[in-house]
C-alpha positions as CSV (number, residue, x, y, z in Angstrom):
1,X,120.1,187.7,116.5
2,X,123.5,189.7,115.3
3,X,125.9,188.1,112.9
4,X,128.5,187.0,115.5
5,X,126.0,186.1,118.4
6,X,125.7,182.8,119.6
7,X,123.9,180.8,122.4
8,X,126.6,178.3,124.6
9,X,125.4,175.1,126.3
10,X,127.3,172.2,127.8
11,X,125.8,168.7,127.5
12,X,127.5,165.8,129.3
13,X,126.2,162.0,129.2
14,X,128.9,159.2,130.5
15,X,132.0,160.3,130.3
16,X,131.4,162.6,127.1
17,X,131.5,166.3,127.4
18,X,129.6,168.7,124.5
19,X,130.3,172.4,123.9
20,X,127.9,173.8,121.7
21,X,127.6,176.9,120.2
22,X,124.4,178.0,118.3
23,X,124.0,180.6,115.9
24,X,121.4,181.3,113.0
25,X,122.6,180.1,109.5
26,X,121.8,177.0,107.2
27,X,121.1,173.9,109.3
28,X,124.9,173.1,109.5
29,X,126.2,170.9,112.1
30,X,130.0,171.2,112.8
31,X,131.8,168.6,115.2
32,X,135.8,169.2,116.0
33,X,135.9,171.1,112.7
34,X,134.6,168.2,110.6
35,X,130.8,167.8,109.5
36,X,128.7,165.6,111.5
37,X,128.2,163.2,108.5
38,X,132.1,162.7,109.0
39,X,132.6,162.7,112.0
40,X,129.9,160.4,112.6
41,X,130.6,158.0,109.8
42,X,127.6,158.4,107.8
43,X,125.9,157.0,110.4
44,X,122.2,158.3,109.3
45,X,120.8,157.0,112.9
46,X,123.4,159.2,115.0
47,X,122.6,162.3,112.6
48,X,118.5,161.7,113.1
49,X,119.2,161.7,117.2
50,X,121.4,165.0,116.9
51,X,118.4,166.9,115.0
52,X,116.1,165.8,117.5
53,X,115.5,168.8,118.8
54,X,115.1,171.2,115.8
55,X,112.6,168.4,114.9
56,X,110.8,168.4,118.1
57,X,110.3,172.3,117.7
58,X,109.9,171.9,114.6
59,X,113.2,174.3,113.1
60,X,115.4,172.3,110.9
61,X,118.0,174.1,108.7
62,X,117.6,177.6,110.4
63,X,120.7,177.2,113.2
64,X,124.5,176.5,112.2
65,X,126.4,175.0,115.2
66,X,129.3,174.3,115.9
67,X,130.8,171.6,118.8
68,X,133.7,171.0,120.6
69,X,133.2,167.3,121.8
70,X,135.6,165.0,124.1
71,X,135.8,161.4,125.8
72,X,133.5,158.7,125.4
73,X,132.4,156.8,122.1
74,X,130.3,158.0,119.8
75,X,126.7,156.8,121.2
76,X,127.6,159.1,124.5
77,X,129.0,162.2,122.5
78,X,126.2,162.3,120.3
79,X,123.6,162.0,123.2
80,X,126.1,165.0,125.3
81,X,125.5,167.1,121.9
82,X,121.8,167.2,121.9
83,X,121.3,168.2,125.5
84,X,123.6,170.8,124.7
85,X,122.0,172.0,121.7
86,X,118.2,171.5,123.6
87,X,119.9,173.6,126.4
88,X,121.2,176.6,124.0
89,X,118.1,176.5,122.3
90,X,116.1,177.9,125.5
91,X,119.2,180.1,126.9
92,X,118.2,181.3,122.8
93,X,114.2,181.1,123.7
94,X,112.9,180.6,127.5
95,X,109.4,179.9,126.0
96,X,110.5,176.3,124.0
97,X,111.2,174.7,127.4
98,X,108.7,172.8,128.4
99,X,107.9,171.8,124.5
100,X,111.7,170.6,124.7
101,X,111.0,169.0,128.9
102,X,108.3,167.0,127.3
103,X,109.9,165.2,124.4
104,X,112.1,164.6,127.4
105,X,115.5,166.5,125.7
106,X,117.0,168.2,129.2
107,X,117.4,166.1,131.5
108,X,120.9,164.9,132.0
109,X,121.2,161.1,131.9
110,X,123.4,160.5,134.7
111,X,124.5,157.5,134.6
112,X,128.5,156.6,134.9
113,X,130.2,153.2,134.3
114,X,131.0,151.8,137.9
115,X,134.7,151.3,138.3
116,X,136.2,147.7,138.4
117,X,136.8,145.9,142.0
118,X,140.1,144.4,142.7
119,X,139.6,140.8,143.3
120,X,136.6,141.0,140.9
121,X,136.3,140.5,137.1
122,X,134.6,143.5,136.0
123,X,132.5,146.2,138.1
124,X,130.4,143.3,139.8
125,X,131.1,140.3,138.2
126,X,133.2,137.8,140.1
127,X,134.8,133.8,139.8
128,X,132.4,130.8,139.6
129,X,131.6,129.1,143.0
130,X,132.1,125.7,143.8
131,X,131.0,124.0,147.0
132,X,133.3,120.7,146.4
């Protein structure tokens, strides 16, 4: 890998899209041009699910990346991140696929929040009945 090359992915989860860009460096993790500790709050649970997939393949610290992230809270964005870095990281290397398919890293979770109903509370949930 060049100096300037880089592997692009998009990961999406709710209503959370991820850019990613991967390139080889020093393990850091850039998200809207802050670190991920700050970005993330220090949050040491959201960091330990975005390095996921360097610890599946076992490859912490050797890939700097750097993510554009929008919409969504932070639980959605960070899970959009790491199915955008699992998907660079075979565009990178076809052959860590299927070690990446089986701890279950790329497949897109698809599920959306339903819409509220007019005449309706929420989504689904609606008024108390009473018979008398």
């Amino acid at each position: 890998m060049a100096k300037n090359d880089y592997f692009y992915a998009l990961g999406r989860r709710k209503s959370a899209t991820a850019r990613v860009r991967l390139q080889g460096g020093k393990g850091t993790i850039v998200v809207n041009d802050k670190p991920a500790e700050e970005y993330f709050a220090g949050s040491q649970n959201l960091l330990n699910e975005l390095n996921k997939p360097f610890a599946v393949l076992e490859q912490e610290n050797k890939f700097d990346i750097t993510v554009r992230v929008d919409g969504g809270g932070h639980v959605g964005q960070v899970e959009a991140i790491r199915l955008g870095i699992a998907k660079a990281l075979t565009q990178m290397n076809e052959d860590l696929k299927s070690t990446l398919k089986r701890a279950d890293l790329l497949s897109r979770d698809s599920r959306e929040r339903e819409r509220k109903k007019f005449g309706l509370k929420g989504a689904r949930k609606q008024r108390q009945f009473t018979k008398r």
